[in-house]
N, C-alpha and C positions, 0 to 999 in steps of 0.2 A: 698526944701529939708531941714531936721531938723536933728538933729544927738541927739540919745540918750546916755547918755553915763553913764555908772555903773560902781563905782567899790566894789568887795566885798572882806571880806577876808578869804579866806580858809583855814580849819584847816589842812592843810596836805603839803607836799611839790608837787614842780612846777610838777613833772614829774606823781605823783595820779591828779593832778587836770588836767592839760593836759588829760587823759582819761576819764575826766567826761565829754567833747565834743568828742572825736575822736572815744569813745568806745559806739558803737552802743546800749547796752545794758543800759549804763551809762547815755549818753545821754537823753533816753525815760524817764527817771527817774529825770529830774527835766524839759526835754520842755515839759509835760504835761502841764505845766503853761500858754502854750500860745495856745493849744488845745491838747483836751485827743486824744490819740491817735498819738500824734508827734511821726516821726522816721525821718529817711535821708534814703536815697540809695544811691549806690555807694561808690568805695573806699576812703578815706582822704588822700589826698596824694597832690603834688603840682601839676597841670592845671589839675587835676581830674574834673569831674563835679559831681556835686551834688544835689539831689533832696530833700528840705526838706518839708515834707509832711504829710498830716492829716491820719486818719485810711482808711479814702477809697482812699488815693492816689492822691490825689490831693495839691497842693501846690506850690513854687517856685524854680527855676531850679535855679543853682547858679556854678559858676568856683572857685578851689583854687589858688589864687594867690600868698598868702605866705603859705607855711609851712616848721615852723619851729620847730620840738619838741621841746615839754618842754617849749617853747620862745612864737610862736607866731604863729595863725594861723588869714586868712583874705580870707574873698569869697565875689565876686561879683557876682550882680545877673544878669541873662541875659535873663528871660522868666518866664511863668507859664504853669502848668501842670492842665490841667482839663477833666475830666471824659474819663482821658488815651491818652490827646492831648496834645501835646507841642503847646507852642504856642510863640515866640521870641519875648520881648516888651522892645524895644530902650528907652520908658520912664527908665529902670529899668537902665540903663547902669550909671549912678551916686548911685544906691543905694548901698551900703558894708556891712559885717557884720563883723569884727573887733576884735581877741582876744587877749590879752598879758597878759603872764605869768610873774610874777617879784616876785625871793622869799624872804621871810620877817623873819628872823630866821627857825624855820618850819614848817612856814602857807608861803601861798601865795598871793599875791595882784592878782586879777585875772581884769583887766582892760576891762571895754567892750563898743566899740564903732561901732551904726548902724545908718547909714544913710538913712532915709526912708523918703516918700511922707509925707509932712505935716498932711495928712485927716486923716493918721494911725497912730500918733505920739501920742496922748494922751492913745490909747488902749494902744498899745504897750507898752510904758512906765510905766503903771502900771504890764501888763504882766512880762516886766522885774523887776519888783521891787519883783512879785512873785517869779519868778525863780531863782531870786539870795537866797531868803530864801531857797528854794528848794537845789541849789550847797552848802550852806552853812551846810545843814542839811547831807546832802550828805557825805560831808569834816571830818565831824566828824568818 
């Protein structure tokens, strides 16, 4: 297990950046970076679950285990969804995906740490380095 970890800084305060994950809308609009078509289903909330997912629905099932507006949110993943199956994968139960808010006059430090399978940690990581341009772009 490898942990990517980014941070960027946002031009806006904690509680607009906080809405570039939580607001569905918001969201679609900078995880295209890691495939067109990214959305989530389900509510943001604390032990909510959550599906985050490509244009045809398929993708990683995940729990909130912190949420904190404005501060911090954190999901673990617990399964994947494919061609409208769940499917539960105990490998995943170490993987997180990791947010915190910290604000920095009136930009934001947006902190981000995910814990993923080795094999996917070089994609990834460059995905992330997309997407943080993407939030940054966003912030403005």
């Amino acid at each position: 297990m490898k942990h990517i970890k980014k941070e960027f800084l946002l031009n806006c305060k904690p509680e607009e950046a906080w809405q570039l994950v939580v607001d569905r809308n918001k969201y679609q609009k900078w995880a295209f970076a890691f495939q067109e078509g990214s959305t989530y289903t389900g509510d943001m909330g604390l032990n909510e679950t959550i599906s985050f997912v490509d244009g045809s629905g398929d993708g990683l099932v995940s729990k909130v285990v912190v949420f904190e507006p404005e501060k911090e949110i954190k999901f673990s993943f617990l399964g994947e969804v494919t061609s409208g199956k769940y499917v539960e994968v105990p490998a995943f139960a170490d993987m997180l995906e990791h947010y915190i808010f910290e604000p920095v006059g009136n930009q934001t430090k947006m902190l981000v740490d995910v814990a993923m399978d080795d094999e996917y940690y070089d994609m990834m990581n460059e995905m992330w380095d997309q997407a943080g341009i993407e939030l940054i772009k966003l912030s403005n």
